[in-house]
N, C-alpha and C positions, 0 to 999 in steps of 0.2 A: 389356361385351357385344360391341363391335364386334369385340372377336379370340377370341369363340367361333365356333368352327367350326360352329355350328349354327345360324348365320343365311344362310350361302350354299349350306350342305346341306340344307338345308331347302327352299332357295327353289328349287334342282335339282328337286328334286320335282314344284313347280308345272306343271299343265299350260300348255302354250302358247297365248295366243289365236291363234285362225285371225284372220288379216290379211285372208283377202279377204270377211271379213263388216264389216257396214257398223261404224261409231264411230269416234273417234280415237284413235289408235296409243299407247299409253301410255308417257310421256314417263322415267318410272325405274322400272328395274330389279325384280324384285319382291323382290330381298333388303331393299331398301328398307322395303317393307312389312311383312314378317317383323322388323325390327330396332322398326318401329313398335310391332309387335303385342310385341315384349318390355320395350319403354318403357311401356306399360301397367300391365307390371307392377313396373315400381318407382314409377311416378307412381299409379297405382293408375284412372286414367280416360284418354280416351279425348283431351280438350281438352289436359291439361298435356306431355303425350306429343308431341303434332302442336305445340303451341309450342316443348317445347324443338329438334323439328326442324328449324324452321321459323328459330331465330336466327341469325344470320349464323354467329357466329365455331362456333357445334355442328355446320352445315354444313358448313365448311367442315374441318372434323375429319372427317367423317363421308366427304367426298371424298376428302380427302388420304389415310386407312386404304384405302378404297375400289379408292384406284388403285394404290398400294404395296402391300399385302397382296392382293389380287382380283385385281386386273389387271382395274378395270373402271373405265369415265370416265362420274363421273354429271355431270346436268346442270349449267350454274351455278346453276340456284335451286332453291329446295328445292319439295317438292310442297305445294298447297293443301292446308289442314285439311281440307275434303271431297272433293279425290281422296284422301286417306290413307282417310277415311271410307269412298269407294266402293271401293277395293280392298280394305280389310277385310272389308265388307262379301262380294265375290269371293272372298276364302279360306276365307272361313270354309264355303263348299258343300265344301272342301277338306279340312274340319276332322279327319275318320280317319285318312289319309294324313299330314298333318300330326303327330297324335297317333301314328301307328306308327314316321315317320320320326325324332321326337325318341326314341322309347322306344330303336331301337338305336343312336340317338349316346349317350346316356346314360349305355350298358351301359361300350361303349368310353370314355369318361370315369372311371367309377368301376373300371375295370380298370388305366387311367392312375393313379389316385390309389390302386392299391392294395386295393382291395374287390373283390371278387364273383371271385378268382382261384383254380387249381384245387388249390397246391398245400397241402393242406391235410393233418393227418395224421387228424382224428375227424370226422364225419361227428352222430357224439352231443352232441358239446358243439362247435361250432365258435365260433368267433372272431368279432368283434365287426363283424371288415370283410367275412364271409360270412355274414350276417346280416340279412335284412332285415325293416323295419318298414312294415306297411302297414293304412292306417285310411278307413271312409269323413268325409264331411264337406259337405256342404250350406252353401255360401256362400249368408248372405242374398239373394234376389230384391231389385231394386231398387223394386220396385211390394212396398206393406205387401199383405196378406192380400184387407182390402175392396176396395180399387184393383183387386188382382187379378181378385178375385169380382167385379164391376162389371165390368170388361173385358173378360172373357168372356163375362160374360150379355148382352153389346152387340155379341160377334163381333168386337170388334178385336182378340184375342192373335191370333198366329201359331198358341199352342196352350195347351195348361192348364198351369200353372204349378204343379208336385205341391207334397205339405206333407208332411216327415217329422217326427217325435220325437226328437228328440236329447235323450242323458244317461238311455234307458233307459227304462223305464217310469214314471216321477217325473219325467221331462224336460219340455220344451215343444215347442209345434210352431214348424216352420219351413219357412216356403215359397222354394221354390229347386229346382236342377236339384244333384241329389247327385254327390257325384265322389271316387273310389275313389285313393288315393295311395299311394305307391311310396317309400320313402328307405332309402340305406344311407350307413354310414360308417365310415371307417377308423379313429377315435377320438375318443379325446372333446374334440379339438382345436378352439375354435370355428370356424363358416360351414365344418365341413370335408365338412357334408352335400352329399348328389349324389340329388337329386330322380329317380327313374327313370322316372315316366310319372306321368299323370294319366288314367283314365280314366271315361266316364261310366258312370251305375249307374240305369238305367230303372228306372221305378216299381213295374212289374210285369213278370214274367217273366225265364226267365232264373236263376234261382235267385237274385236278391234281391242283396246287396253280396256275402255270403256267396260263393253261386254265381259272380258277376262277375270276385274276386278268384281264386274255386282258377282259372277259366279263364286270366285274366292271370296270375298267379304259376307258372301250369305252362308258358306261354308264357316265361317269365322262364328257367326251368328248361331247358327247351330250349335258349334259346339263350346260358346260359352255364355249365358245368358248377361256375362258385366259387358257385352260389346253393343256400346248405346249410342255411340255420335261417329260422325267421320267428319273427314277436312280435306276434301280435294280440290283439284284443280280446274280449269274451265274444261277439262275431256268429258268432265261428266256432266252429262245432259238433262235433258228430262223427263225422259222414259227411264234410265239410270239412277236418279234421285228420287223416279216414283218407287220403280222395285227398292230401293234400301228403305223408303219409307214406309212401304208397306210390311218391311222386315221387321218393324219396329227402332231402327236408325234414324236418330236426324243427322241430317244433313246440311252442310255450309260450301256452300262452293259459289266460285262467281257468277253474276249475270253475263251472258254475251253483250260482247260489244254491238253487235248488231240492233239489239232489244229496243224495242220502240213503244210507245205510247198507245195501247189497242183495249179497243171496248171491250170490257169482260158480261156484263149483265146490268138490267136494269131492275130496284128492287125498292119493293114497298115496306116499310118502316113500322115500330109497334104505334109510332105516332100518323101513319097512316100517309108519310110524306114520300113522294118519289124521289130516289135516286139515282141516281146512273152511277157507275163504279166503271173506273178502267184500270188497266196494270202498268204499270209502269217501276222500273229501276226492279222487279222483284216484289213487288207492295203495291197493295189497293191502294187509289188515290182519286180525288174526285175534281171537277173543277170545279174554278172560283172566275169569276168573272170580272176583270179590274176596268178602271174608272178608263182604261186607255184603250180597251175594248178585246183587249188580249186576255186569253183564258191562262190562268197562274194553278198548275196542278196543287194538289193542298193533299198528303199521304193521310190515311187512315189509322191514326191510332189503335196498335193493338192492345186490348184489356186484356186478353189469355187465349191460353194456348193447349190444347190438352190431344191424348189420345185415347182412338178406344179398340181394343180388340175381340176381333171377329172369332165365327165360333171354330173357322179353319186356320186359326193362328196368324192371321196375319193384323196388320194394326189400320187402322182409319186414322187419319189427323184431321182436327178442326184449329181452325182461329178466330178469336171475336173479337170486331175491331167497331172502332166509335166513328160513327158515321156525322156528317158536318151537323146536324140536328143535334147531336146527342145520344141518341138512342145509341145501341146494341145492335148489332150482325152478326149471324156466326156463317162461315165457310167452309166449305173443304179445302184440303193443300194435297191431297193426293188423286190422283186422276180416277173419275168414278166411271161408271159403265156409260153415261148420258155423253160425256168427255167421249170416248170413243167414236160413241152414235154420231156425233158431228166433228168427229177427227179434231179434237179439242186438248193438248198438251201443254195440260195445264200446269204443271210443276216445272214445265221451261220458264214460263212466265211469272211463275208464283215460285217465293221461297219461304221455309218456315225459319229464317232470321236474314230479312234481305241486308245488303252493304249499308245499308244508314242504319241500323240497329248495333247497340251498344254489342250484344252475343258475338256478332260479327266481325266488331272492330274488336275485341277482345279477345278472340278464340281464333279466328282464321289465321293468326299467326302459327298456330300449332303446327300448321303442316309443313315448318321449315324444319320439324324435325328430321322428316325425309329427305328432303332435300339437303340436311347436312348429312344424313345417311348416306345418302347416293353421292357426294362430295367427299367423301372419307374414302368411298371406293375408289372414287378416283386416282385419288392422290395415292394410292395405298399400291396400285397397281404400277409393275413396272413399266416407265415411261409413260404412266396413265393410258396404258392400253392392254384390254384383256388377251390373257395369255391364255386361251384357248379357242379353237377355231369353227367349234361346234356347240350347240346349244347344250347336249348331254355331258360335254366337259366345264363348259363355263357354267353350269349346275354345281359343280365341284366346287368352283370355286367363289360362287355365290354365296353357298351354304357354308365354305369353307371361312370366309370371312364374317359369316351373321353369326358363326359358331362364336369367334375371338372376339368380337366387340360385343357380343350378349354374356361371354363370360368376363369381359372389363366392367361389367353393366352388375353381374354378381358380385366381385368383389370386393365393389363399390357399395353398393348394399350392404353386405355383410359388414363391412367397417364403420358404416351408415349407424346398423344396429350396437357394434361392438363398443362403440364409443359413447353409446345414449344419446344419438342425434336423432334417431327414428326410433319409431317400437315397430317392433316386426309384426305384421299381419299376421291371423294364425293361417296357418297352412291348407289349402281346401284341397279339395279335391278335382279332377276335371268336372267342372259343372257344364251342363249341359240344358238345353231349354225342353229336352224332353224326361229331365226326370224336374221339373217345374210341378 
C-alpha cells in the first residue's frame, strides 16, 4: 500500500486547515492518515491498524518510503491511537471527495493493467477486461437490530440505521448503510481485480441501487471510452438496461422470474409471409403448432447484432433474427419513442444475449467477481461487522479497503510483467469519450 499512488493523491485532495484558527498544528501529514484509513481495511478495525503504526520498526518503514518515494520527512514518532482516531474522524466530512478522487485513480489503474481500453473491435460481445461487474451489498451494522432500535428511540444515533433484504424476496434483513460496487479485470489471473469505486446507495430516493448505479456507470462511461459491457443482477430492469444501452453498454442480466409469454408484433416477411412474433425467456420466438394441438414456442435465431450511433451520442441497438420461413428480420432492443407512446418496455422483455445464448452462459459468470469482492469484505471485517456507524465513516473504510486489494491487484501485475508472464500495456492516458 505504501507505493500506491493513491495514498498521496488522495491526501492532495484534503482541504487545508486554516492555521490562524485556534488548536494545535497537526504534527503528520494527512497521507499519514489516508494510509491509516487503508490499514483498516486489511486489519479490518480501527485498533489493530493504529498498532501496527504505531510499532517501531513499521514506522520506521513507513518513514524511510516516505522520504525516498514523497519527498516528505515525517516525524520521529508515530501518531497516537486517538489522533489517528481524531483525524479520521476529520476526513471522513471529506468522504465524496474522497470517494470521487479514488474513483479516477482507479480508472487509470485498471487502464495500467490493461482493462477498460478503447481498442476494442465489437461493442456486442466485448472482452472480459472491457467489462464490468457491479453489485450492491450492505455490510453488517456493527450495533445488532435491537441495540439499534433502542438507540434511536433514546436519540443517541447520529441517524437511523436502514435494514435492507438481501437474497431477494426469501432473503433476510440486514441492518447497515448499503454500498454500490464497481470491479473489472483483465483475466482470470488471481488478486488481478481492480476495485473501481464504492459508492453509497440511500434508502430512499434516487432511483433505489438500480437508479444509483445507471448514474455511476454512466459516469464511468464518460470518463473512459474502454467501458463497453456490464454484468448485473436481477435489480436491474428495464428502463435500467435501456439507459446503459443507450450509453453504448451491453448489457447481461437476468430475466425476471415472473416473465411470461406476451405478444410483441405481427410482421410481414421479404417473402411476403405473415408472422406473429412473441417474447418469451428474453428472445423472439414464434409458435409452432404440434400434432397434439399444443402450441410448442420455437426461439428466433439470431444472424447479428450490431449498433448505431445517434448524432446526440447516444447508441441505438438492432438484432436480425431468422424468422421460421427463413427470411431475415431486423429489430430494435432499445426502447424507441413508439415504445413509450404505448407505454411499451421493451428491453424488460427483450435482451441483447438472453439466458439460452452461449454470451450468456459464458460471461454472466463474471459478475461473481463482485461478489467475491463484497465477500472479502466481509470476512475482512472484524467480526464481519462494519466498524463504523455512519455512512461518511464507513466511506473510510470502503475506500480504505478498495485502496489495499487494488494495491494486491498492482503487485500482482507488476510480477505478472516482471517475470515475462504478461507484456504490459503501454500506459494511456485518462481517455475520455469526449476527446473521441
Amino acid at each position: 500500500m505504501l507505493r500506491a499512488s493513491y495514498i498521496v493523491d488522495i491526501s492532495k485532495e484534503i482541504p487545508k486547515r486554516d492555521r490562524s484558527k485556534a488548536g494545535r498544528p497537526n504534527q503528520h501529514p494527512d497521507h499519514i492518515y489516508i494510509f491509516a484509513m487503508a490499514l483498516i481495511g486489511v486489519f479490518g478495525a480501527e485498533r489493530p491498524a493504529a498498532a501496527w503504526i504505531r510499532e517501531r520498526t513499521n514506522w520506521f518503514k513507513v518513514r524511510s518510503h516516505s522520504r525516498r518515494y514523497w519527498g516528505i520527512e515525517l516525524a520521529e514518532h508515530p501518531p497516537a491511537r486517538s489522533t489517528i482516531h481524531y483525524n479520521l474522524d476529520r476526513l471522513s466530512a471529506f468522504s465524496t471527495l474522497i470517494r470521487e478522487r479514488f474513483a479516477t485513480l482507479a480508472i487509470e489503474q485498471a487502464q495500467q493493467q490493461g482493462c477498460l481500453t478503447e481498442n476494442v473491435s465489437t461493442m456486442n460481445k466485448p472482452p472480459r477486461s472491457n467489462v464490468v461487474a457491479a453489485d450492491g451489498t450492505v455490510p453488517k451494522s456493527r450495533l445488532r437490530s435491537k441495540t439499534a432500535d433502542r438507540l434511536e428511540a433514546e436519540g443517541k444515533l447520529r441517524r437511523p440505521i436502514p435494514k435492507y433484504k438481501e437474497g431477494g424476496e426469501d432473503g433476510h434483513w440486514v441492518s447497515g448503510f448499503k454500498e454500490l460496487v464497481l470491479v473489472v479485470r483483465p483475466d482470470d489471473h488471481p488478486n488481478s481485480r481492480v476495485i473501481l469505486g464504492a459508492f453509497p446507495v440511500p434508502k430512499e430516493g434516487y432511483g433505489g441501487e438500480a437508479g444509483i448505479a445507471v448514474a455511476e456507470l454512466q459516469k464511468l462511461r464518460q470518463r473512459t471510452k474502454g467501458f463497453l459491457g456490464l454484468r448485473y443482477d436481477g435489480a436491474f430492469t428495464g428502463v435500467h438496461i435501456d439507459a446503459m444501452q443507450k450509453s453504448g453498454v451491453s448489457v447481461i442480466s437476468p430475466v425476471p422470474k415472473s416473465d411470461k409469454r406476451r405478444l410483441f408484433s405481427t410482421v410481414t416477411c421479404s417473402g411476403k409471409h405473415v408472422h406473429t412474433l412473441y417474447t418469451e425467456a428474453g428472445d423472439f420466438v414464434e409458435l409452432e403448432l404440434l400434432d397434439t394441438g399444443e402450441h410448442h414456442a420455437v426461439p428466433c435465431k439470431r444472424v447479428g447484432q450490431y449498433s448505431r450511433k445517434n448524432a446526440d451520442g447516444t447508441y441505438r441497438w438492432y438484432t436480425k433474427i431468422e424468422l421460421a420461413c427463413g427470411n431475415h428480420h431486423t429489430e430494435r432492443l432499445d426502447i424507441t419513442e413508439e415504445d413509450k407512446e404505448r407505454d411499451f418496455n421493451r428491453t424488460q422483455v427483450l435482451r441483447m444475449h438472453p439466458p439460452a445464448t452461449d454470451e450468456y452462459k459464458n460471461t454472466y459468470g463474471w459478475r461473481q467477481d463482485v461478489e467475491s469482492v463484497n465477500n472479502n469484505l466481509d470476512t475482512t471485517l472484524y467480526r464481519h461487522r462494519m466498524v463504523a456507524d455512519t455512512v461518511e465513516k464507513q466511506a473510510l473504510v470502503m475506500i480504505g479497503f478498495a485502496i489495499a486489494r487494488n494495491a494486491v491487484s498492482a503487485k500482482v501485475f507488476a510480477e505478472r510483467v516482471r517475470t515475462g508472464a504478461l507484456t504490459a500495456p503501454p500506459t494511456p492516458a485518462l481517455q475520455t469519450l469526449s476527446a473521441a
